[in-house]
Residue, then its C-alpha position, 0 to 999 in steps of 0.5 A: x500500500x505504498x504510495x496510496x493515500x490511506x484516507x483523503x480527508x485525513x490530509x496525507x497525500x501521495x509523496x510522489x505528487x507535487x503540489x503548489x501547496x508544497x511550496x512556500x511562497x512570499x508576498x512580493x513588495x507591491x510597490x514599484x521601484x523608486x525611480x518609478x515612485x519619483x517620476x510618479x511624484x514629479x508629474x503629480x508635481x507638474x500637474x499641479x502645478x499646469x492646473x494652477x497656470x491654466x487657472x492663472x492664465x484663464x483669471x489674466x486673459x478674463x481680466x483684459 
């Protein structure tokens, strides 16, 4: 009876199969590296910064 599973809800299982659940897995950092978090940083800083000269430029051209 080697190689056979005895009982199926008893949690053996055959050695010879493999399972993904035989591995031991890590979550992977869920973060991108950081000269993507810069770049990320710096447009969220231009676009700031583009929202507040259209603004600037709109209040100007209303005025004259």
């Amino acid at each position: 009876m080697e190689g056979k599973v005895e009982y199926a809800y008893s949690g053996a299982r055959d050695p010879g199969r493999r399972t993904i659940g035989d591995m031991l897995w890590s979550d992977p950092e869920n973060e991108p590296p950081k000269e993507l978090r810069d770049m990320q940083d710096m447009l969220r800083r231009l676009g700031v910064l583009m929202a507040l000269a259209m603004l600037l430029a709109m209040i100007v051209l209303g005025v004259m």
